[in-house]
C-alpha positions in Angstrom: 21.9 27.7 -9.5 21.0 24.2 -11.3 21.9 21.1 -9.6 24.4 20.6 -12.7 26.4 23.5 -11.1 26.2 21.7 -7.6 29.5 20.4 -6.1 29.4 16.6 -7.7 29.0 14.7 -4.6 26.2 17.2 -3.6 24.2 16.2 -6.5 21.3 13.3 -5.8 22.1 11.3 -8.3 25.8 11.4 -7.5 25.3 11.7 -3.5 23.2 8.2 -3.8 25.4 6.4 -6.0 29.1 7.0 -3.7 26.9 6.9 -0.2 24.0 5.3 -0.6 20.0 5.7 -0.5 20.4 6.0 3.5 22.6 9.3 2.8 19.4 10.9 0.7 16.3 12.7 2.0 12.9 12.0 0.6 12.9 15.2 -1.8 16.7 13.9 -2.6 15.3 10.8 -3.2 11.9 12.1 -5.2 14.4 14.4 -7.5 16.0 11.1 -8.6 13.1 9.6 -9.4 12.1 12.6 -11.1 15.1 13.1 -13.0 15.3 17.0 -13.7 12.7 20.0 -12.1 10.7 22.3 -13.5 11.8 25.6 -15.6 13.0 27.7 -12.8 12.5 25.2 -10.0 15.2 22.2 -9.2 14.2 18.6 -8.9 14.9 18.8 -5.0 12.6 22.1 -4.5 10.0 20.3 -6.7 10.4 17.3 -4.2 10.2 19.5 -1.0 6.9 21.3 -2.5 4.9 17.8 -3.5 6.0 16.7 0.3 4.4 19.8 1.3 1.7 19.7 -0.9 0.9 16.2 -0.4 1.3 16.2 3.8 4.1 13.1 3.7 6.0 10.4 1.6 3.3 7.9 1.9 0.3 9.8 0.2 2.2 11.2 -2.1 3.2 7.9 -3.5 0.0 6.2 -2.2 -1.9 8.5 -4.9 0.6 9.6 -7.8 -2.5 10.9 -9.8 -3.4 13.4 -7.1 -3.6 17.1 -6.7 -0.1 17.2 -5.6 1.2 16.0 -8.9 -1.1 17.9 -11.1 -1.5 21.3 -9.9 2.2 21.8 -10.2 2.6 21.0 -13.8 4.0 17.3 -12.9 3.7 15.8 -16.4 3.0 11.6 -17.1 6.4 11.0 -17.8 7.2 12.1 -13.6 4.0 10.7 -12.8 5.0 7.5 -14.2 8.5 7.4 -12.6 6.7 7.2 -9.3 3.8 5.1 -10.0 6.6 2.8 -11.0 8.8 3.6 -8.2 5.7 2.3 -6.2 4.5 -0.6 -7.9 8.1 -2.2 -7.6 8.6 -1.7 -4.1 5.2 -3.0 -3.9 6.6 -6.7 -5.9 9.7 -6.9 -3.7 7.6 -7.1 -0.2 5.6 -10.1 -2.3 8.2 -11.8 -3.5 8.9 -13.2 -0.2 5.5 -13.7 0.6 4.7 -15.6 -2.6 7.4 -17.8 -2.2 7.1 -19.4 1.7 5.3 -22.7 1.5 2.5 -21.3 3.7 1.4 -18.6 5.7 1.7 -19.8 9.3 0.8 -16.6 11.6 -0.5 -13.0 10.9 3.2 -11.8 10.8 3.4 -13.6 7.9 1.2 -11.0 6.0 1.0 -8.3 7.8 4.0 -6.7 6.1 2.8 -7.0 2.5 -0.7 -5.8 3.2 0.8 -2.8 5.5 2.8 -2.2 2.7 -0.2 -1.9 0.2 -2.8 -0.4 2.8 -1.0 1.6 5.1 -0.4 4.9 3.7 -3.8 5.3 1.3 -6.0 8.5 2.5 -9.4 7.0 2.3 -10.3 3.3 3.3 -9.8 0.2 1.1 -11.1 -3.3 1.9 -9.0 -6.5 0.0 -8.3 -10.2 0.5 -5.4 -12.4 0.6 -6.5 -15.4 -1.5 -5.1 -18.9 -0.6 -4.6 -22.1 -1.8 -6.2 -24.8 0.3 -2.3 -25.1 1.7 -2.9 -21.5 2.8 -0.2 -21.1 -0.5 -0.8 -17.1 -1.8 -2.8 -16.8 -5.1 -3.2 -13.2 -5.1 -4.7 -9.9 -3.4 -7.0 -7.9 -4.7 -8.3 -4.7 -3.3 -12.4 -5.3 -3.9 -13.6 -1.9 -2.2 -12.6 1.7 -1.9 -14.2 3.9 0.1 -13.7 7.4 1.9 -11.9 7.8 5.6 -15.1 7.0 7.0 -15.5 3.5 5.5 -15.9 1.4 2.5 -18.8 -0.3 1.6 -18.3 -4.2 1.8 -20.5 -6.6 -0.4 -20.5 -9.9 0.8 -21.8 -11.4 -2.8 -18.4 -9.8 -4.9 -16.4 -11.1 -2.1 -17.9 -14.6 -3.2 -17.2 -13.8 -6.4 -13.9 -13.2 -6.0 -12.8 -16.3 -4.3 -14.6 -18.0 -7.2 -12.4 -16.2 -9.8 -9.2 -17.4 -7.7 -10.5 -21.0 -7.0 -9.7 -19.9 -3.5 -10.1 -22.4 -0.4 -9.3 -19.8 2.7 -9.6 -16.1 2.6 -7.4 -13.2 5.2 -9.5 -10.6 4.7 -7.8 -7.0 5.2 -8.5 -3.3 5.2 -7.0 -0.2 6.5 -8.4 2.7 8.9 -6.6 6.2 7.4 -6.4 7.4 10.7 -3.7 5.3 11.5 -5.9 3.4 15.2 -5.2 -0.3 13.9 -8.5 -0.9 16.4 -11.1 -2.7 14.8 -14.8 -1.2 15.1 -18.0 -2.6 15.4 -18.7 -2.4 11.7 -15.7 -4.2 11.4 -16.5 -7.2 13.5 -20.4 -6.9 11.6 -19.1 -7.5 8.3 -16.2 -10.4 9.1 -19.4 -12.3 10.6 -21.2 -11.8 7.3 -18.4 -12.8 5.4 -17.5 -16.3 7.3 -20.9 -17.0 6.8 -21.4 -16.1 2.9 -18.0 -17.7 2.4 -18.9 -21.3 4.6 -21.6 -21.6 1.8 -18.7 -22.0 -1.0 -16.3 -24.0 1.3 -14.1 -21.2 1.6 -12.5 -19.9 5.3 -12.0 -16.6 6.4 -8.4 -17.2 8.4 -8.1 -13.6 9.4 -8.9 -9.8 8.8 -6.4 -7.5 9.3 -6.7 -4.0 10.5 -3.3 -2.0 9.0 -2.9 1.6 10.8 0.2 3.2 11.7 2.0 0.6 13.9 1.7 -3.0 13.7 -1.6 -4.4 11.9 -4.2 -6.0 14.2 -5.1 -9.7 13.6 -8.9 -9.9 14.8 -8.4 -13.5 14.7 -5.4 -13.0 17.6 -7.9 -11.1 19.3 -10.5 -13.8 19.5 -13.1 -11.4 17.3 -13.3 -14.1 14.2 
C-alpha cells in the first residue's frame, strides 16, 4: 500500500502539518523531505533504511553525498532536498550568533559550532573569525581529516585571518568519538597557533572541543 492510500492524518506530510514536526519520527520526517520513495519502496521505508544504513540522523545529514544515499539509488534531486534541509538549519543557529553585539563567553558559540561539528564522522578543524569587537565575520572549516585527526597548518590559518581582516580568532574542532576532552595534540597545536597568530596581531580567544555533550572551552580550562 502507497502512502496515498494511507488514512490522511497518517500521512507525513499531512500528520506534520495538523500536529506538528514534534508528532513525526526521523524517517517521517526524512520522507517529507524526500517527497515520494522509490518504485516499490515508500518514502518512510526509504527513510528507516538510510537511518539504518547511515547509523543515525546526524551522519546521515552530516554527509548527504555518502554511501547511504548512493547505494540505494537516492537521486540529486533527494540529495539536494537534504543538503538543503541542512544548510538552512545550519543559517538559523547563525542568525542569532551574527547578530549579538559580541561574543562574551564560550556559551555564546558553542551552539553554532556544535551545530556544524558535532555530528561529522571524521575530524574537522575551523575558526570563528572576529572583528576586533569580538563581532562574528565568518567560520570557515580550514581542515578535514579522518577520526584520528586532522592535520593543522599554522601558515593557512594565518592566511585565513588575513582573508577576513580578522583581529581575534576561537579556534574549534570536533573529536567523532563524541569525548569533548582535549588531547595533547590538541593543546600542541593551540600553542603553535597563539604564537603564529601574535605575529599578525591577531588573538586566539578560545578552541573549542565539540563531542557529544556540551563543547569544552580550553580557555575555561586554563589550557590557552
Amino acid at each position: 500500500m502507497s502512502i496515498r492510500e494511507w488514512p490522511e492524518l497518517e500521512r507525513p506530510r499531512e500528520k506534520l502539518l495538523a500536529r506538528g514536526c514534534g508528532a513525526l519520527s526521523d524517517a517521517e520526517l526524512i520522507a517529507v523531505l524526500l517527497g515520494s520513495g522509490l518504485p516499490g519502496k515508500d518514502a518512510i521505508t526509504l527513510g528507516r533504511e538510510l537511518l539504518a544504513a547511515s547509523g543515525n540522523l546526524g551522519t546521515l545529514l552530516a554527509d548527504p553525498h555518502g554511501s547511504a544515499l548512493r547505494l540505494r539509488g537516492v537521486g540529486p534531486a533527494k540529495r539536494a532536498r537534504l543538503i538543503a534541509a541542512l544548510e538552512l538549519a545550519r543559517r538559523s543557529l547563525a542568525e542569532p550568533l551574527a547578530e549579538r553585539p559580541a561574543l562574551g563567553n564560550p556559551r555564546d558559540s558553542g551552539d553554532y559550532l556544535s551545530a556544524q561539528l558535532r555530528h561529522l564522522p571524521y575530524e574537522v578543524f575551523g575558526c570563528l573569525f572576529l572583528d576586533n569587537r569580538h563581532r562574528v565575520l565568518a567560520f570557515e572549516e580550514l581542515f578535514r581529516g579522518t577520526i584520528d585527526g586532522a592535520s593543522v597548518h599554522p601558515r593557512e590559518v594565518v592566511r585565513a585571518c588575513l582573508r577576513h581582516n580578522a583581529s581575534a580568532v576561537i579556534l574549534a574542532h570536533n573529536h567523532p568519538s563524541g569525548v569533548a576532552e582535549p588531547s595533547a595534540a590538541d593543546r600542541s597545536i593551540t600553542r603553535e597557533l597563539k604564537d603564529a597568530l601574535q605575529l599578525i596581531g591577531v588573538r586566539v580567544l578560545d578552541h573549542l572541543v565539540i563531542g557529544a555533550g556540551t563543547p569544552t572551552s580550553m580557555a575555561a580550562l586554563g589550557l590557552m
